[in-house]
N, C-alpha and C positions, 0 to 999 in steps of 0.2 A: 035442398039446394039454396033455400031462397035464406034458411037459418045460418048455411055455412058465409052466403054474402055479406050478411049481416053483422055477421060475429065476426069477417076481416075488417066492415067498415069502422066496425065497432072499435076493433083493437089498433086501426090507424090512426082514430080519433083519439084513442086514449096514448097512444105514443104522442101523438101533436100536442095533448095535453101535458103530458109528461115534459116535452123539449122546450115549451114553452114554460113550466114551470121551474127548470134546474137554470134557464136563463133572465128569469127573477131573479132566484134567490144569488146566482151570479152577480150580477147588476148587484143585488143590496149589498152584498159582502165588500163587492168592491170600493166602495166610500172606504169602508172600515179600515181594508188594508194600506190608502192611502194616509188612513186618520193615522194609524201604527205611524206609517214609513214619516211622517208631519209628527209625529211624536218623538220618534228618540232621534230626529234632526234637532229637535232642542235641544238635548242630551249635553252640547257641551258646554251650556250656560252656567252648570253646575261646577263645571272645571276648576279645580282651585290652583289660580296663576298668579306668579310677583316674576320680575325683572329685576336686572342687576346694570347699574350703569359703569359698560365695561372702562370708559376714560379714567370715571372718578375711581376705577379699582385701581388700576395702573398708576393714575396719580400718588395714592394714598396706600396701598401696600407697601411694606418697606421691604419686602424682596424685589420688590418692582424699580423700588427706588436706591435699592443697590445697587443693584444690574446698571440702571439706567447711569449712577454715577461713575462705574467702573465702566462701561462704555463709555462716556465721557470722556475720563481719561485716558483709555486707547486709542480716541481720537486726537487727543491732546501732544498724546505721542508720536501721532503721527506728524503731526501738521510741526512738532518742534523736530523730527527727524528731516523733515522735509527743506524745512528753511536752515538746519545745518549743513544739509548734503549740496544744498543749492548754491551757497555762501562757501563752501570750498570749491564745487564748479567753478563760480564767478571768482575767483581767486586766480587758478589756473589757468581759468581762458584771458583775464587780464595781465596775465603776467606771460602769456602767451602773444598777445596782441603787443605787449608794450618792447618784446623783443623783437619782434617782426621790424617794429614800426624804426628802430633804433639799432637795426642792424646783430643783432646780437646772437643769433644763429651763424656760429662757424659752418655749419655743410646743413644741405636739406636733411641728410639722415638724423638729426639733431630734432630741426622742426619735425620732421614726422615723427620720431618717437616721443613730441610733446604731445600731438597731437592724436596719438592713439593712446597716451596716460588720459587724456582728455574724454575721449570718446567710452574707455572704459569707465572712467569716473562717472560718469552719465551714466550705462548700461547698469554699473551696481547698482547705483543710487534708485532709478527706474525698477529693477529686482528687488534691493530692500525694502522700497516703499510698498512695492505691488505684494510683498511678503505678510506685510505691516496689515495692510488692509483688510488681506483675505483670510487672517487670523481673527481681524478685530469682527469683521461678517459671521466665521465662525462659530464665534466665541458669543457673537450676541441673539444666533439660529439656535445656540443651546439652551441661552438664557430665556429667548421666549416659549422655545419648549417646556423649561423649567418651570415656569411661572404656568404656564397652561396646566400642566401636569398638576402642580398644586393645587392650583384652583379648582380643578376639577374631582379633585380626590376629595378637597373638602367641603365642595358644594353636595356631593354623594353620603357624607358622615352627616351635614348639617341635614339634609333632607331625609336622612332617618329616620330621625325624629319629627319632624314637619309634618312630613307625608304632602307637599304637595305635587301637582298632576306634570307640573312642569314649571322648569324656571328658567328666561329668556333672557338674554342680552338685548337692551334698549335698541342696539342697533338693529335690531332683527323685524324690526314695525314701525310703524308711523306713528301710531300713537298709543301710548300705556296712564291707565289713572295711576296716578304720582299716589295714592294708598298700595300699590301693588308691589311698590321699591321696597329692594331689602338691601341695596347696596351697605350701607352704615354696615349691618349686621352681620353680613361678609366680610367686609372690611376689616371691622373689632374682631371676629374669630381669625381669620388668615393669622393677623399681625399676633393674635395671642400662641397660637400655634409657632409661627416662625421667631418670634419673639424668644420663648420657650426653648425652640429649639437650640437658638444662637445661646443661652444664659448655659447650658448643657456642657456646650465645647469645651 
């Protein structure tokens, strides 16, 4: 009896020994796996990253600076349709005023049908211009698609060969080492590309 007490104090001792032992080697491990999870947190120092300064692309592509002249000039159109349509208004409502003033209207039915030539001349003129515009918006939502599309097709061709982790637009951070810029090299391929294209036609 006194063996059988013995041998359970024995084996509660050796399990306390035991629990006490597996929560060591817990405890030491654990440094370690923090050391790991503090290790490939460095992980992305290795990264190999450049930026693109999107202004000076847009500046200096000359699909960019297509676009940008031919918008131009649809705005150009506009503002010359505007002060055409404006300058025969101003005609008609002067020559509308200067009968009033002078008597020159035989019967109202007269004045009112100048009156509603007037009112229409306005409403086209307000339609053609509002025409004008949401063409020239349209027409410049393609072009920055266009240019996006581009750029991104051959930032994908350029990085082929590169192989690096990632390439950012300067606007996209506060601050980048000016060794990390590839815009130039963007730049010279886009235009050699689009350039190319255009000698094609």
């Amino acid at each position: 009896m006194k063996k059988l007490a013995f041998t359970a104090n024995l084996l509660i001792i050796l399990m306390g020994a035991a629990a006490s032992s597996c929560s060591d080697k817990q405890a030491a491990t654990a440094p370690a796996a923090v050391a790991t999870v503090s290790n490939d947190s460095a992980a992305p120092a290795g990264l190999n990253i450049c930026y693109i300064d999107g202004d000076s692309l847009m500046a200096h592509y000359n699909l960019s600076k297509d676009f940008r002249e031919a918008y131009m000039s649809a705005l150009s159109k506009i503002d010359g349709a505007r002060q055409a349509r404006g300058n025969e208004i101003q005609r008609l409502a002067a020559s509308i005023q200067e009968k009033v003033q002078n008597n020159g209207y035989l019967s109202e039915a007269s004045y009112k049908a100048d009156m509603q030539k007037l009112e229409k001349m306005q409403a086209d003129a307000e339609n053609y211009l509002n025409t004008l515009s949401r063409n020239a918006d349209s027409e410049l939502a393609q072009q920055q698609q266009q240019i996006t599309d581009s750029v991104d097709s051959f930032i994908r061709d350029y990085n082929a060969s590169r192989g690096y982790d990632a390439i950012l637009y300067k606007a996209s951070g506060i601050y980048f080492n000016p060794a990390l810029d590839i815009t130039s090299e963007i730049i010279e391929g886009l235009n050699a590309r689009y350039n190319k294209v255009n000698t094609s036609k």
